[in-house]
VOSE-665084 format. One line per 8 residues: number of its first residue (from 1); for each residue x, y, z of N, C-alpha, C. Coordinates in steps of 0.2 Angstrom, whole numbers, plus 5000, padded with zeros to 4 digits. Each point is the difference from the previous one (the first is absolute). Last residue first. Example, Ala and Ser with C-alpha at 12.3 -4.5 7.8 and 13.67 -1.06 7.14 Angstrom:
<rs>
2 = 5064,4989,5035,5004,5006,5001,4996,5005,5003  5002,4972,5000,4996,5006,5000,5004,5006,5000
</rs>
This chain:
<rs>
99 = 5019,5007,5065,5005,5000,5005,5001,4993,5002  4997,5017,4976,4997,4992,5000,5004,5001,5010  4990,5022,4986,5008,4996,5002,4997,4994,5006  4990,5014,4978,4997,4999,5007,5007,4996,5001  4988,5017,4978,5005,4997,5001,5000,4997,5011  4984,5005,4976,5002,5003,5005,5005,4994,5003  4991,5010,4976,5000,4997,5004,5006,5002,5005  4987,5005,4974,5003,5002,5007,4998,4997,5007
91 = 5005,4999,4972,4998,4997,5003,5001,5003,5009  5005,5012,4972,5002,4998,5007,4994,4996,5004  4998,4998,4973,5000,5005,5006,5003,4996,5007  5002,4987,4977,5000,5008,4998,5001,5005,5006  5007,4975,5002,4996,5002,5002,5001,5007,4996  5017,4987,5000,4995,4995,4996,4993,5002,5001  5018,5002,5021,5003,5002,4993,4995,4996,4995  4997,5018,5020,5001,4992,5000,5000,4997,4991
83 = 5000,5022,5020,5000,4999,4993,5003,4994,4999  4986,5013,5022,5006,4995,4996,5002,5000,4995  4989,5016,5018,4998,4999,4991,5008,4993,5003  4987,5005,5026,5007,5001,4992,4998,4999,4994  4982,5002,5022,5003,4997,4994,5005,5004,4997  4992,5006,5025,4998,5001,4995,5005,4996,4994  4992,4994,5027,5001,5005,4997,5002,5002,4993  4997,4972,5007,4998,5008,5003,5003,5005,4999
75 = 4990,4981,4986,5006,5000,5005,4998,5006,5001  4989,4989,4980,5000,5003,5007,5004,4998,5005  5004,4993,4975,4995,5002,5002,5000,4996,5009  5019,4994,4984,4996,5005,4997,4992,5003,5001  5024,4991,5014,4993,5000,4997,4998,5005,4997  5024,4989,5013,4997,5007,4994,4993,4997,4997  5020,4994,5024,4995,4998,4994,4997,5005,4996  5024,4994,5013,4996,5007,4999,4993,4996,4994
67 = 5024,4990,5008,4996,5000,5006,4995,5006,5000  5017,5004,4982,4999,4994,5005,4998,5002,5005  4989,5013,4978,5007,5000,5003,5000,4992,5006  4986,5003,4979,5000,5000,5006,5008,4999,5001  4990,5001,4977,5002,5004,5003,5001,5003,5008  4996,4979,4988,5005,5002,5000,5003,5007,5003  4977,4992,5002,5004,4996,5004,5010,5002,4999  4981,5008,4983,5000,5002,5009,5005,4998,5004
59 = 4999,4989,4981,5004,5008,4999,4998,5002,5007  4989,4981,4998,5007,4997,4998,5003,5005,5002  4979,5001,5000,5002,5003,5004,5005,4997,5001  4991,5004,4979,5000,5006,5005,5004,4997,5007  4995,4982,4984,5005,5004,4997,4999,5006,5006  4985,4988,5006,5005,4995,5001,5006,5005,4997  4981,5005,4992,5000,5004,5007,5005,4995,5003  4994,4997,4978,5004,5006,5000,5000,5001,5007
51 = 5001,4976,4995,4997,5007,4995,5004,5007,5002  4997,4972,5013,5002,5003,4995,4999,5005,4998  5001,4977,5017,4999,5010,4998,5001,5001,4994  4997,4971,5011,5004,5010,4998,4998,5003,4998  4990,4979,5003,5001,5001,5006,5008,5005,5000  4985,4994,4982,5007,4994,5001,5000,5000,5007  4991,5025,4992,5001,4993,4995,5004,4995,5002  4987,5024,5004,5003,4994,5004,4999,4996,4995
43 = 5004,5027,4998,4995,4996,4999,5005,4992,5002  4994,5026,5013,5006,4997,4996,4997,4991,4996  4993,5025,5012,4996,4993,4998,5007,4997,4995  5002,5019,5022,4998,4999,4991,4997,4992,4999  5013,5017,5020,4993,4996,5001,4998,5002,4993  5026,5001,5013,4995,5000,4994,4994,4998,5000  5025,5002,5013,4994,4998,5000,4996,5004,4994  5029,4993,5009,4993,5005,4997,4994,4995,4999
35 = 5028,5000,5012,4993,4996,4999,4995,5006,4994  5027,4991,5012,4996,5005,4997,4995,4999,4998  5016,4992,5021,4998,4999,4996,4995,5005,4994  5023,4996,5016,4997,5005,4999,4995,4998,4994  5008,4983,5019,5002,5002,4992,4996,5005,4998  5010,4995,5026,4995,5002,4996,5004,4999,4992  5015,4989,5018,4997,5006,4999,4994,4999,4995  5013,4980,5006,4993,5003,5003,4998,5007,5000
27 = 5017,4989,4986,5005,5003,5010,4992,5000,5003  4996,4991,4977,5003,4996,5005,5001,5004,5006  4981,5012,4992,5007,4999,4996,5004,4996,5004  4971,5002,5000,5007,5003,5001,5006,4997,4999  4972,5003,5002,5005,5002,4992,5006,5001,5004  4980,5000,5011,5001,4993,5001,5006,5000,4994  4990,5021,5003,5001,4998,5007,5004,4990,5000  4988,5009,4981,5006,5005,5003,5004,4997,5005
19 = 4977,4994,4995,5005,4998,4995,5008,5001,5002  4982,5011,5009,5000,4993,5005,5007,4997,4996  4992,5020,4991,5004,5000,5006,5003,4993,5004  4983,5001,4982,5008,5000,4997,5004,5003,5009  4978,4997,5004,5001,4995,4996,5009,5001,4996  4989,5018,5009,5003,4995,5006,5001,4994,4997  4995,5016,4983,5006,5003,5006,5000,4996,5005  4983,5000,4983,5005,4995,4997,5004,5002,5006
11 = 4972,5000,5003,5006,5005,4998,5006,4994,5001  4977,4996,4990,5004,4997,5004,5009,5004,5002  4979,4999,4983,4998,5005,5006,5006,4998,5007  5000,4988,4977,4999,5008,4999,4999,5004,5006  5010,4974,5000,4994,5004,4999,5001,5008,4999  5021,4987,4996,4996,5002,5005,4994,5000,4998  5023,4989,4992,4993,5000,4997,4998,5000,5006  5027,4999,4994,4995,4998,5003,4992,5004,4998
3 = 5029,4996,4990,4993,5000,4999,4994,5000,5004  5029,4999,5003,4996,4999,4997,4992,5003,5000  5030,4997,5001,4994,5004,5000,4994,4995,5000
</rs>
């Protein structure tokens, strides 16, 4: 896996689609990749992440089926409650299948 860093106004779905698209498994079929996005302030240190929005979108991203990204704000038609584990209230996010 790893970590990448958007500007806040930069939608993640063709950028992680692009991603996708170039993810694939010796036979050459697709690797069902799993993604989540997040627009938080995470804090930079070293030239690494760290806190709690790094912690969110770890769990986000777990809870992404393959080949399915999960953000926590604006996707289209209407947010799922999540329950994410280390948070009191469900977070609600929208779910978008990676092509």
């Amino acid at each position: 896996g790893f970590l990448a860093w958007l500007p806040p106004t930069a939608d993640p779905v063709p950028v992680l689609s692009g991603v996708a698209a170039r993810c694939v498994l010796p036979d050459g079929e697709p690797w069902p990749l799993r993604a989540a996005s997040h627009v938080g302030h995470p804090i930079r240190h070293r030239n690494d992440l760290f806190g709690h929005d790094v912690n969110l979108v770890a769990r986000l991203c777990a809870a992404a089926a393959p080949g399915e990204l999960v953000r926590s704000s604006g996707g289209p038609g209407e947010p799922e409650p999540l329950a994410v584990r280390g948070l009191d209230a469900t977070v609600p996010v929208w779910r978008t299948v990676l092509a």
